[in-house]
C-alpha positions in Angstrom: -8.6 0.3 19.9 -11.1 0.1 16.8 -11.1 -3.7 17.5 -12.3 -3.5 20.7 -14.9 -0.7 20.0 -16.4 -2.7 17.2 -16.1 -6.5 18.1 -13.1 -6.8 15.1 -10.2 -9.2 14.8 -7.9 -8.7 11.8 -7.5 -12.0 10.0 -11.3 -13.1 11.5 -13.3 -11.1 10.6 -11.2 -9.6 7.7 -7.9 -10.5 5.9 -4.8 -9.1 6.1 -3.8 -6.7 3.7 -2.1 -8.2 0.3 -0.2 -5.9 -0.6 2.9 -3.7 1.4 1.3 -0.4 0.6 5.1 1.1 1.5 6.9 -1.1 -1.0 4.4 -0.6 -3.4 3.9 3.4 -3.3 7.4 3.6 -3.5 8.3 1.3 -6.5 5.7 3.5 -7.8 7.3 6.5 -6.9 10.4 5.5 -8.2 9.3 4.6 -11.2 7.2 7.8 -12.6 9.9 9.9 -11.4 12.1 8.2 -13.1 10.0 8.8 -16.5 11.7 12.9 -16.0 14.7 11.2 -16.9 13.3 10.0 -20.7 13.6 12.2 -23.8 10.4 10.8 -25.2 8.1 12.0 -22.4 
């Protein structure tokens, strides 16, 4: 709908995103929570 409103075309007038932002948030995620698990934090 916003491409219509404002003229926009993913990939035209702006790339598509690099990065999976769901992969990445939960590597993330999975990672600092498993820091809990550490004695030395």
């Amino acid at each position: 709908m916003e491409e219509m409103m404002l003229n926009f075309q993913l990939r035209r007038d702006y790339p598509y995103p690099i990065v999976d932002i769901k992969d990445t948030s939960k590597q993330s995620r999975d990672r600092l929570w498993s820091w809990r698990k550490r004695e030395d934090v």
